[in-house]
C-alpha positions in Angstrom: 26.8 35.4 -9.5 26.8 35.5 -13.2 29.6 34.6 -15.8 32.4 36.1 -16.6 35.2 36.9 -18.6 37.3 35.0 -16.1 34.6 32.4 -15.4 33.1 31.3 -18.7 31.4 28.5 -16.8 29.6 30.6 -14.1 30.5 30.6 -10.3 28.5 27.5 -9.7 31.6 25.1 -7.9 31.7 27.7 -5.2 28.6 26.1 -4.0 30.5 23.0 -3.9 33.2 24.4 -1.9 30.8 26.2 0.3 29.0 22.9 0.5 32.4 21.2 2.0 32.9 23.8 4.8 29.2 23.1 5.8 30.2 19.0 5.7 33.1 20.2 7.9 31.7 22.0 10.3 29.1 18.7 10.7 31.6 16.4 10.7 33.7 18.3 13.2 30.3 18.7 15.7 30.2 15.0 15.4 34.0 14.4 16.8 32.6 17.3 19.1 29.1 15.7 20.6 31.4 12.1 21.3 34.5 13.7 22.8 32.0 15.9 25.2 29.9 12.3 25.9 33.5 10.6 26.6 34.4 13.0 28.9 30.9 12.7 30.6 31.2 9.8 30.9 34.5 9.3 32.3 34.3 12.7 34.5 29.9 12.5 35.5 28.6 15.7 37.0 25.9 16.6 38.6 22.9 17.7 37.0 20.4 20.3 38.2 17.2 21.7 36.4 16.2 19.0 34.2 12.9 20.2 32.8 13.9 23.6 32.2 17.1 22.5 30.2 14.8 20.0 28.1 12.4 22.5 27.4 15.1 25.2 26.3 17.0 22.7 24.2 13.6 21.1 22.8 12.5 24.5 21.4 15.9 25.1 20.2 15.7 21.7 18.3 12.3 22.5 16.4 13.5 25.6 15.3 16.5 24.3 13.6 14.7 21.3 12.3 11.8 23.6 10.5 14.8 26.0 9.1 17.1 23.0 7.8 13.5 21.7 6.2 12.9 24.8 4.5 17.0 25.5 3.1 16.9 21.6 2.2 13.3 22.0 0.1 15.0 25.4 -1.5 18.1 24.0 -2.1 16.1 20.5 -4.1 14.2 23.2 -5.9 16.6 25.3 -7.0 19.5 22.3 -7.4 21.5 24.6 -5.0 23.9 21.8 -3.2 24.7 24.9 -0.7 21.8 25.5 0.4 20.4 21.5 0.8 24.1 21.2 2.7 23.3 24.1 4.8 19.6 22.5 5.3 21.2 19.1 6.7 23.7 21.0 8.8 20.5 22.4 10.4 18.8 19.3 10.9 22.2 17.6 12.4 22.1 20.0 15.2 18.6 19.0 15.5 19.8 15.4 15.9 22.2 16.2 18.2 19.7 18.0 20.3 17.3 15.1 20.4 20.3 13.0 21.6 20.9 15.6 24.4 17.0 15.0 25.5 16.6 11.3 24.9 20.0 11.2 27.5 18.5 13.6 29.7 15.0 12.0 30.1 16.6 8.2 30.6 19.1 9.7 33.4 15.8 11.3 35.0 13.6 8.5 35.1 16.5 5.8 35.4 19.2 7.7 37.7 22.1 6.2 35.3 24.5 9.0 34.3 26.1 7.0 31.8 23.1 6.9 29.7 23.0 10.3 28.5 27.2 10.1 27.5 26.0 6.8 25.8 22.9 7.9 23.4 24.7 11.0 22.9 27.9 9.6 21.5 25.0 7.5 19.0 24.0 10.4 18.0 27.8 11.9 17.0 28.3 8.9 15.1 25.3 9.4 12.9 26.1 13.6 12.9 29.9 12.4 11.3 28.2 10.2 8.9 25.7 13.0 7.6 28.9 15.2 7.0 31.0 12.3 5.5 28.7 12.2 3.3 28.4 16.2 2.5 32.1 16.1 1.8 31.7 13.4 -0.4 29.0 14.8 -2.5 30.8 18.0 -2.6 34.3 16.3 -3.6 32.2 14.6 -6.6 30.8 18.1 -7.8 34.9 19.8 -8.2 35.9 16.6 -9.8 33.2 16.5 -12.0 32.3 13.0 -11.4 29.8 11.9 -13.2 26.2 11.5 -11.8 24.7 8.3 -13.2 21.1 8.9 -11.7 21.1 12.1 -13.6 22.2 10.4 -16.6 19.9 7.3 -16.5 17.0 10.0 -16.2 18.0 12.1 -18.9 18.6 9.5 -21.4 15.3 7.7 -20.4 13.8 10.8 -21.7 15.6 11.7 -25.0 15.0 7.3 -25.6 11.1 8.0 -24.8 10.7 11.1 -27.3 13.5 10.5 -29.8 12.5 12.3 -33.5 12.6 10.0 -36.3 15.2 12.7 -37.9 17.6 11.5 -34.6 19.6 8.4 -36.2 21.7 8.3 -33.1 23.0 10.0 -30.1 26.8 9.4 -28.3 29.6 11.1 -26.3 26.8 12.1 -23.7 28.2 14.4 -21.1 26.5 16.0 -18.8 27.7 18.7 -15.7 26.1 20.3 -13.0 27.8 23.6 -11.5 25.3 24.9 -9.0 22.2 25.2 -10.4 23.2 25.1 -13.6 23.4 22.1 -16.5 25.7 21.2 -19.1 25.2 18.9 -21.7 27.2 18.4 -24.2 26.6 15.5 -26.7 26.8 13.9 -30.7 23.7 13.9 -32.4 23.4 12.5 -36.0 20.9 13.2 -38.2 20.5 13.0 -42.0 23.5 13.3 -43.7 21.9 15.9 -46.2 20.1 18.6 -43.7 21.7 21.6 -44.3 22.8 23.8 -41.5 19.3 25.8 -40.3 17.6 21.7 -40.4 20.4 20.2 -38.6 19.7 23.3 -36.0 16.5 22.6 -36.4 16.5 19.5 -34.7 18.7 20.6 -31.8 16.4 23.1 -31.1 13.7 20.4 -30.3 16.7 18.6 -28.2 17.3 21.3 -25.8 13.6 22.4 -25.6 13.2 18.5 -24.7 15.6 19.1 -21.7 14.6 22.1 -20.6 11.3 21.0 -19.9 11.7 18.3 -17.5 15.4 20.2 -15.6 14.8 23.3 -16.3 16.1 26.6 -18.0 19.1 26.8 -16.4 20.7 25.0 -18.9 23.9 24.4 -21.3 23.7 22.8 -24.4 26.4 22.2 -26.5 25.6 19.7 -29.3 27.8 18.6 -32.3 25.5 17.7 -35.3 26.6 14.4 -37.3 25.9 12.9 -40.4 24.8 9.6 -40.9 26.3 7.3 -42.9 25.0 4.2 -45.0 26.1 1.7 -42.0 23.6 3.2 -40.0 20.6 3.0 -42.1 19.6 -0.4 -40.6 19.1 1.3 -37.6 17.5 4.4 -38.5 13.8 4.7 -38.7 13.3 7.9 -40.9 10.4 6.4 -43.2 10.7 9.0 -46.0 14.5 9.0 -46.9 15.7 9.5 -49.8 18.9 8.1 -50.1 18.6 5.1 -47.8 20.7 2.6 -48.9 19.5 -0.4 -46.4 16.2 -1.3 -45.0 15.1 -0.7 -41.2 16.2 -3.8 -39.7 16.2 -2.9 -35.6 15.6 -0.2 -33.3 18.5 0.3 -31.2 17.1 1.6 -27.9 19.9 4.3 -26.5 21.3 3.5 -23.1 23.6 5.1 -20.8 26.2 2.3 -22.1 26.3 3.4 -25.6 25.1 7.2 -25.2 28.1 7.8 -23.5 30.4 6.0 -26.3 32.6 8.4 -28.4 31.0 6.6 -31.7 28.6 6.4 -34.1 26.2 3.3 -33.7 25.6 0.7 -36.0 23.0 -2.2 -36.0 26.3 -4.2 -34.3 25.2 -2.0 -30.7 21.6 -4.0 -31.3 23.2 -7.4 -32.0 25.6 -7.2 -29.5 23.5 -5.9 -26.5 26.0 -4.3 -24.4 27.1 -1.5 -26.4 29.9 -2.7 -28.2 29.3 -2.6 -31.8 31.2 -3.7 -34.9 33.9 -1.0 -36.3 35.0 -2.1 -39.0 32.5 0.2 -41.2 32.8 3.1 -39.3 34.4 6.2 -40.8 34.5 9.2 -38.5 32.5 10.4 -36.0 
């Protein structure tokens, strides 16, 4: 569903609320598949029709596992958490299934009863873990917590193509709601680009993003200008108003992209992005 008046942001956490009832319902068929094999196991009963039932439930298994395949591979595609939660809900009733047939083929050939109560309560204990850790994912996304692989990627990226006119980048942030990503971040350039170059250059920034995740993208970027502290760092070759020489490159990190502050050739020296403040003026 598109934005609103009401939802400037989109609709997207509803996927992350959908995605928790969908770790529920896993979780809870996990608690289900081990109080069943308890009960089993303390109450056995007979069973008649083996090969029948294990062909039934077999064909039953396949189909879910192909569906919860195809939801998860949609879901990676479209970064939709809903439907990759719905995928592995699928595929845990698959695993459950397979527990039912690996129990009911050891009690056939072996005669134990207990087997099938014991492999299947395995099984319920890996089904709880899969929706633990739906929950969890889902709990991250409404908090907003970041996501570091994200971040390590994206950074990687604007580090491997940075623009000579890009002195520095900080305050990094970056949100996903649903399929859609929000970045907001500093970027200094040149202290004398006017408005439409400054714009210029953010242009590039987002086009940069979009083409390795996607269109479906926010970008909300506050243009800086660089001061005389940063011109050791900066590697501009034609400026005219450089007041220092190029001394180091200082490669940009998640550390010191996510740092509410310019950079200075202190973040270089230092090494763990901690630079010297004492000539900073502003952000």
């Amino acid at each position: 569903k598109p934005r609103d008046a009401n939802h400037p942001y989109g609709h997207g956490k509803a996927e992350f609320i959908s995605a928790a009832v969908e770790g529920t319902l896993v979780l809870s068929a996990g608690i289900l598949v081990i109080y069943n094999s308890g009960e089993r196991l303390i109450y056995p009963g007979e069973v008649v029709q083996l090969d029948l039932g294990m062909i039934l439930i077999g064909s039953t298994a396949v189909i879910n596992w192909i569906l919860g395949f195809i939801a998860r591979k949609q879901g990676s595609r479209s970064g939709s958490l809903a439907l990759t939660s719905s995928g592995k809900h699928l595929q845990s009733d698959t695993y459950s299934t397979v527990a039912i047939i690996a129990g009911l083929a050891l009690m056939s050939i072996t005669g134990f009863l207990w087997i099938d109560s014991v492999v299947a309560a395995a099984f319920g204990i890996f089904i709880i873990y899969t929706g633990y850790r739906i929950i969890r994912t889902s709990l991250a996304g409404i908090m907003d917590e970041a996501d570091m692989d994200l971040l390590k990627e994206m950074v990687a990226i604007l580090e491997k193509h940075k623009m000579e006119n890009w002195v520095d980048l900080h305050n990094l942030r970056v949100i996903k709601y649903g399929n859609v990503l929000h970045v907001d971040c500093h970027l200094t350039v040149p202290w004398y680009f006017n408005v439409h170059q400054a714009h210029a250059e953010i242009d590039i920034l987002a086009k940069l993003i979009r083409s390795k995740f996607g269109e479906s993208l926010e970008l909300f970027v506050h243009s800086d200008g660089c001061l005389y502290f940063q011109c050791p760092i900066c590697e501009k070759k034609d400026c005219p108003v450089r007041q220092h020489d190029f001394k180091e490159r200082l490669e940009w990190t998640v550390d010191n992209s996510l740092q509410n502050e310019k950079h200075s050739r202190g973040d270089v020296l230092s090494g763990n992005g901690h630079a010297e403040v004492s000539m900073r003026e502003g952000n």
